[in-house]
C-alpha positions in Angstrom: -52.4 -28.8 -2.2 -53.1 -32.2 -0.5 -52.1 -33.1 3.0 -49.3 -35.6 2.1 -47.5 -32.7 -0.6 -47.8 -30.3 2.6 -46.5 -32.6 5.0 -43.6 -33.3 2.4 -43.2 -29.4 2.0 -43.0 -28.7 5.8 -40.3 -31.7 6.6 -38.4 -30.0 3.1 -38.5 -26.7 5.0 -37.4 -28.2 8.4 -34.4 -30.1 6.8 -33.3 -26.9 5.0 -33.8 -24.9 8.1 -31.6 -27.6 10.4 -29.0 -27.6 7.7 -28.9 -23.7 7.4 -28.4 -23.9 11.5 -25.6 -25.9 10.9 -23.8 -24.2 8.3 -24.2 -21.2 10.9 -23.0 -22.6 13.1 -20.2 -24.0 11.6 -19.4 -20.2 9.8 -18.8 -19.2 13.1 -16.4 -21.7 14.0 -14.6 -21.2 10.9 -14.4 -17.8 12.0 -12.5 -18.0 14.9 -10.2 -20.5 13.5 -9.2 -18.2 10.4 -8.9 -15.3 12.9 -6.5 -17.3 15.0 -4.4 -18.5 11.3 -4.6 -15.1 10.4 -2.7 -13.5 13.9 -0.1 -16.7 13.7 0.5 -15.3 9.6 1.1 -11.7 11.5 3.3 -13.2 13.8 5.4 -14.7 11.1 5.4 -11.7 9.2 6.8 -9.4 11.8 9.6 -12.7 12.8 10.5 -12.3 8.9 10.6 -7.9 8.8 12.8 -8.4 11.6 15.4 -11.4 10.2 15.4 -10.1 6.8 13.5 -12.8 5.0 11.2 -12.1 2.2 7.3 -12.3 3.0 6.5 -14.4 -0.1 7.9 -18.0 0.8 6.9 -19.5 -2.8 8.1 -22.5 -1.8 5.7 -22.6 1.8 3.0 -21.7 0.2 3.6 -24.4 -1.9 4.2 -27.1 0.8 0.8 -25.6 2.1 -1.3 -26.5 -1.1 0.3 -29.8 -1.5 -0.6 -30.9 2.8 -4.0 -29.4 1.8 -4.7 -32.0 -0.6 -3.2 -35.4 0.9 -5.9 -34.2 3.3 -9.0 -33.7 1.1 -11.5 -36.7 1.7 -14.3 -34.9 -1.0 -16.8 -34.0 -1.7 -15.0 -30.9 -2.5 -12.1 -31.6 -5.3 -9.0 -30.6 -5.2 -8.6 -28.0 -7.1 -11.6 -26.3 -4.9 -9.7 -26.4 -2.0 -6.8 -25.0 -3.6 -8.6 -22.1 -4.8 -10.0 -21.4 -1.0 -6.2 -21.9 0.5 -5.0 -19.8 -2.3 -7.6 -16.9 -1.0 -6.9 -17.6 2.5 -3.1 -17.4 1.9 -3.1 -14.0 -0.5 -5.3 -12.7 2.8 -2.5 -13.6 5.2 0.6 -12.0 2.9 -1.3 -9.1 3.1 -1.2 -9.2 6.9 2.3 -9.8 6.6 2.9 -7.1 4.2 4.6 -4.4 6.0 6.0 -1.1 4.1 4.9 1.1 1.0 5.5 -0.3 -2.6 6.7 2.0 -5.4 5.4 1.7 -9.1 5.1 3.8 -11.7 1.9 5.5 -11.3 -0.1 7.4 -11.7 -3.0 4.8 -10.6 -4.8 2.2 -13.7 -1.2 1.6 -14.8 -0.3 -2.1 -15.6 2.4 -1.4 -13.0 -0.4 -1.2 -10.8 -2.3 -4.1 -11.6 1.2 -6.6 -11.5 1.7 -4.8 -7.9 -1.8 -5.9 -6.5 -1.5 -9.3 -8.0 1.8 -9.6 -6.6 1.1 -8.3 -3.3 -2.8 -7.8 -3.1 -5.3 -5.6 -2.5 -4.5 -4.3 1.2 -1.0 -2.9 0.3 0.2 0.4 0.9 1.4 2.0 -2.4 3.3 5.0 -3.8 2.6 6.0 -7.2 5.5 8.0 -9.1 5.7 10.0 -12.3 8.8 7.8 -13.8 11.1 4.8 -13.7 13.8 7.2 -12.2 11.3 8.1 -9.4 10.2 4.8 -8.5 14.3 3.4 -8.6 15.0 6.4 -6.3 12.1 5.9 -4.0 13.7 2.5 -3.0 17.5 3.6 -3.4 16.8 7.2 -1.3 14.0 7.5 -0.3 13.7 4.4 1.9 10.9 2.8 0.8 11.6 -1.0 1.2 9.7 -2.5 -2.2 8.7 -1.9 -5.9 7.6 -2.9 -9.0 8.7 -2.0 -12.6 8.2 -3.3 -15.6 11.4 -5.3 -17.5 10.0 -7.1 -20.7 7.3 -7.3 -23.2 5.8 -10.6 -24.9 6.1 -8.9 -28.5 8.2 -5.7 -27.9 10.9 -6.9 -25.5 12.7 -4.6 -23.1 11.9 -1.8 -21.5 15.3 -0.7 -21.3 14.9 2.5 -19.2 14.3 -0.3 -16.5 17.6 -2.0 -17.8 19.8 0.5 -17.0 18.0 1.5 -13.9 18.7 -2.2 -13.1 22.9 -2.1 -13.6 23.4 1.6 -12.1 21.0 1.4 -9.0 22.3 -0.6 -6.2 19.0 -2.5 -5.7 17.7 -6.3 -5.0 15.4 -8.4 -7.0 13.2 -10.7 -5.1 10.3 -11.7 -7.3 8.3 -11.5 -10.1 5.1 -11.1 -11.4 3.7 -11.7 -15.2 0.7 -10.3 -16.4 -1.7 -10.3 -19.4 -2.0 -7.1 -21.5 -5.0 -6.0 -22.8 -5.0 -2.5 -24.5 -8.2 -0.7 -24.4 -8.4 3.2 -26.0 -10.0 5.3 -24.0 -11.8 8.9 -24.7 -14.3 11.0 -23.3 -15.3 11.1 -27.0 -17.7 8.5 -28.5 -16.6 7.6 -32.0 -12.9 6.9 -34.1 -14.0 9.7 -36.4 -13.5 12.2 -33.1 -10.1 10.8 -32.5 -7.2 13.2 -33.4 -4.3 12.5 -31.1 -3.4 8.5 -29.2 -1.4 9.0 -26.4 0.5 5.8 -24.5 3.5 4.9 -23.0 6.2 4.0 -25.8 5.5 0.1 -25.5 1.9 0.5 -25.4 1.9 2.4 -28.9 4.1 -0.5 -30.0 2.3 -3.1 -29.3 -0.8 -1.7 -30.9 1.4 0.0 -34.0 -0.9 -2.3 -36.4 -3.9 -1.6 -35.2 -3.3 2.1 -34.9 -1.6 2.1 -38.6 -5.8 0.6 -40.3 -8.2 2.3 -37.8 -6.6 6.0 -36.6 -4.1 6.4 -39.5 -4.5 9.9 -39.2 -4.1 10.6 -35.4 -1.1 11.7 -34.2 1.0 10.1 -31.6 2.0 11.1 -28.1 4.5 9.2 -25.9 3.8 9.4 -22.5 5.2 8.9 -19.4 2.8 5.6 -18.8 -0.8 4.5 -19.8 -2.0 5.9 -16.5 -0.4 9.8 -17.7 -2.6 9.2 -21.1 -5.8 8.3 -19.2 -5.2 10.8 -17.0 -4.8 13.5 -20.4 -7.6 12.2 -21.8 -10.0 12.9 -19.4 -10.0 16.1 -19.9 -9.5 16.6 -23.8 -12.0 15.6 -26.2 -10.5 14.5 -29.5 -7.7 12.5 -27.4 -7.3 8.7 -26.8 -5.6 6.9 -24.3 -4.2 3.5 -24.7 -4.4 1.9 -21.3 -6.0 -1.3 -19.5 -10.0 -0.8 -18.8 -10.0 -0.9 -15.5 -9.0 3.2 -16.1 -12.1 3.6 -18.0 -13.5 3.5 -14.6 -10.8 5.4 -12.8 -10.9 8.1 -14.8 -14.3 8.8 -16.0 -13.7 7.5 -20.2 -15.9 5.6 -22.5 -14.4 2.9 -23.9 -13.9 3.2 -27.8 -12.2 0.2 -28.9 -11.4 -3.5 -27.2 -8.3 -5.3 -27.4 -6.5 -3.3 -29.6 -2.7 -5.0 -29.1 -1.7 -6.4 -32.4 -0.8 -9.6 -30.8 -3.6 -11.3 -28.5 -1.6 -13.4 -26.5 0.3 -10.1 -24.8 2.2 -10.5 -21.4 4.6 -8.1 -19.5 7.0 -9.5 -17.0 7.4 -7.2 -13.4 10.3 -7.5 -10.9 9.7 -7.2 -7.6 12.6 -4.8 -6.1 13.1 -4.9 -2.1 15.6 -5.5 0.8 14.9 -9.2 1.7 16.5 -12.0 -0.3 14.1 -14.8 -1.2 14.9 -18.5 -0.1 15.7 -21.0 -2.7 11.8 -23.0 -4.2 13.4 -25.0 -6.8 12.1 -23.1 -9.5 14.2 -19.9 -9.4 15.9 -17.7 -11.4 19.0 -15.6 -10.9 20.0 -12.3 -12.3 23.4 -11.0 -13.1 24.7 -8.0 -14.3 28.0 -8.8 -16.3 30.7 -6.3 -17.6 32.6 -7.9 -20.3 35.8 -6.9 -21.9 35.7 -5.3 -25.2 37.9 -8.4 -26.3 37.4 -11.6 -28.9 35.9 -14.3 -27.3 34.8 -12.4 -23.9 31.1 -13.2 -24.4 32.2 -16.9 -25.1 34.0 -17.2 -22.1 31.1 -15.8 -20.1 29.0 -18.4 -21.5 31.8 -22.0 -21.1 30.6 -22.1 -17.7 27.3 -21.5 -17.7 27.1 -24.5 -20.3 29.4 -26.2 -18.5 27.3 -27.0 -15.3 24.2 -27.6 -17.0 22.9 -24.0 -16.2 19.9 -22.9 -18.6 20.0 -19.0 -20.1 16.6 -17.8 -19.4 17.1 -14.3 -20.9 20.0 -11.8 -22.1 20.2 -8.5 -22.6 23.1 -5.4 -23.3 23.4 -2.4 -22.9 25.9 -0.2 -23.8 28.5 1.0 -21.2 28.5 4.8 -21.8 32.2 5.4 -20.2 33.8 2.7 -22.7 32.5 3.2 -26.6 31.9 -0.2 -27.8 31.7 -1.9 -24.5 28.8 -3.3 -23.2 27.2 -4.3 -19.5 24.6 -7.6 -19.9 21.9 -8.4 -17.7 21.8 -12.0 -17.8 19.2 -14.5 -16.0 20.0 -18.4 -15.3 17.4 -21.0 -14.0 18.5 -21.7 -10.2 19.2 -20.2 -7.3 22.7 -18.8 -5.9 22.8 -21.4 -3.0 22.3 -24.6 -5.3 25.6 -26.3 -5.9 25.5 -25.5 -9.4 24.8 -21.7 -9.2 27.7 -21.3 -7.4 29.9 -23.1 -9.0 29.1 -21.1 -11.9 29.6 -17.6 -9.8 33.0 -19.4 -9.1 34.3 -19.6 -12.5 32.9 -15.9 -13.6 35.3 -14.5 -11.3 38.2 -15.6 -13.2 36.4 -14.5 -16.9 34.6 -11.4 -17.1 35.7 -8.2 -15.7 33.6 -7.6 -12.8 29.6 -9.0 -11.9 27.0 -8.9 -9.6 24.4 -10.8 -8.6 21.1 -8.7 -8.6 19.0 -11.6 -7.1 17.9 -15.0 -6.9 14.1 -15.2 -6.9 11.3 -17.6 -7.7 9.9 -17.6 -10.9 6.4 -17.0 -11.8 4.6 -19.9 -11.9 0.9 -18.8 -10.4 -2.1 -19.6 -12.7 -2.1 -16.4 -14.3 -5.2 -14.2 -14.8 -6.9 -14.7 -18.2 -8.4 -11.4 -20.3 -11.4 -12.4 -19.8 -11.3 -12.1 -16.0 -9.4 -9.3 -15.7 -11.9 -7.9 -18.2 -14.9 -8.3 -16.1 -13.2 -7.2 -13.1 -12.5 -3.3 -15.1 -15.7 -2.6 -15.1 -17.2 -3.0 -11.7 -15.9 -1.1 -9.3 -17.3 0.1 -5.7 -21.2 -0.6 -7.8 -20.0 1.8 -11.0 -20.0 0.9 -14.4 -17.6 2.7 -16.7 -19.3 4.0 -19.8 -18.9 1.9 -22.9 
């Protein structure tokens, strides 16, 4: 190497070393400045525990991402910035987070994966057996959040969850959608092993096609969720679990077959159950639970004046009311929340048409970029450095 090419290499060097001093430099200041965001998050998180106000503002957060970007002056784009704030945001709610969230366990349940999307990674959590548990854990046993499961992209309901919903006297203040992607899982290595697929009821659903030209043969075992199957199959040969990846690596299995849901596009919607009623965003829904007289026209009249202020039906159910044959309870969302003007001028008229209703909450809806396959995908199968088995 000539002289000029290593005077050209050294000044290189010495520019990459001054920059890197920099960039130091400026880590640490970036530091101390998240730090200091970070205990004025914890502040407002314990000014909200103690007024009663849900910790995820939707609409703040919101406010926060718009500010960011009237600021931006490059080179990084917008949507970078957004991504950073979202990250530095999702650290702060967990901060904020204060409590033990219910779900319906045991852990690598779907229920599991909405919760941690929902609330992140640093919440505490309580995993129970059933939907009964996980109701009663906020109803009795004092537990001040939780997460269940409501509805299916392809299967609809889970209607264990709907009646939960109109005989527990609990709030809904969120939700969360996820993507479903069914993996089976074995501690066997081949279909031809296969003899019995156990799943939660909607999981073998979903997948009834795929099950009905690959295992025709196997037989079938409900379960009490995904994360009970996993959990069985670990320690049966012969037996498959329908569950998300991401138990692969929790409970020791070799994944046997990929995305096995007959329908690719899968989702399953979450509420968010909990003491705290969320503010209004401007994107909200409302749920009601409605009991109707067993009378022509009832469910017309419920519906006049819902039309007649404009209100949007997002999603009906019913449900049979077991103390009147032939009379039914619906749970019933509408776009808004109960303090816009037209919300409650709705709730105003309902008085005078059905035979009693209650509003089970006002939330926002979810409108978060949601996590492709793909990425939730990668993210099964890495885990503290361990690779589950394929």
């Amino acid at each position: 190497m000539d002289h000029a090419s290593v005077d050209v290499q050294a000044a290189c060097d010495q520019k990459i070393d001054q920059c890197r001093d920099t960039i130091d430099r400026i880590d640490a200041e970036l530091i101390e400045l998240l730090s200091r965001r970070a205990e004025c998050a914890m502040s407002i998180g314990r000014a909200k525990a103690a007024g009663g106000i849900a910790t995820w503002q939707q609409a703040r957060e919101k406010h926060v991402l718009e500010r960011i970007a009237s600021l931006n002056r490059g080179p990084l784009r917008d949507g970078q910035l957004e991504s950073i704030w979202q990250a530095i945001m999702r650290a702060n709610r967990e901060l904020q987070a204060h409590g033990t969230v219910a779900y319906l366990g045991p852990t690598g349940t779907y229920s599991e994966d909405a919760l941690r999307t929902y609330y992140g990674e640093a919440v505490h959590t309580q995993a129970c057996a059933s939907l009964d548990e996980v109701f009663d854990a906020v109803v009795q046993g004092g537990l001040e959040h939780a997460v269940v499961p409501i509805e299916n992209s392809t299967e609809g309901p889970v209607m264990r969850t709907l009646d939960l919903l109109l005989d527990s006297p609990v709030s809904i203040t969120g939700e969360v959608v996820i993507p479903i992607c069914h993996t089976l899982l074995s501690v066997s290595t081949s279909l031809d092993e296969i003899e019995c697929v156990g799943g939660h009821p909607q999981a073998l659903a979903q997948c009834r096609g795929w099950l009905a030209r690959h295992l025709p043969g196997a037989r079938r075992e409900e379960t009490a969720s995904n994360g009970d199957a996993a959990r069985r199959a670990s320690g049966k040969p012969g037996y498959a679990a329908i569950a998300g990846g991401h138990a692969a690596v929790k409970y020791g299995l070799r994944i046997v077959a990929e995305a096995i849901q007959d329908v690719a596009d899968n989702r399953t919607r979450f509420l968010v159950l909990g003491q705290h009623a969320a503010a209004s965003t401007g994107f909200d829904r409302t749920t009601l639970a409605v009991d109707l007289p067993n009378s022509p026209g009832a469910l017309a009249r419920f519906l006049t004046p819902i039309g007649r202020h404009e209100v949007s039906v997002l999603w009906m159910e019913s449900r049979p009311q077991r103390a009147a044959p032939w009379s039914y309870r619906f749970l019933v969302d509408i776009a808004g929340h109960r303090d816009d003007p037209e919300i409650r001028a709705v709730l105003a008229d309902l008085e005078r048409v059905v035979e009693r209703y209650r509003v089970l909450g006002s939330y926002p809806r979810f409108e978060k970029e949601m996590l492709s396959i793909d990425t939730l995908h990668q993210a099964w199968f890495v885990e503290d450095g361990d690779v589950a088995q394929r």
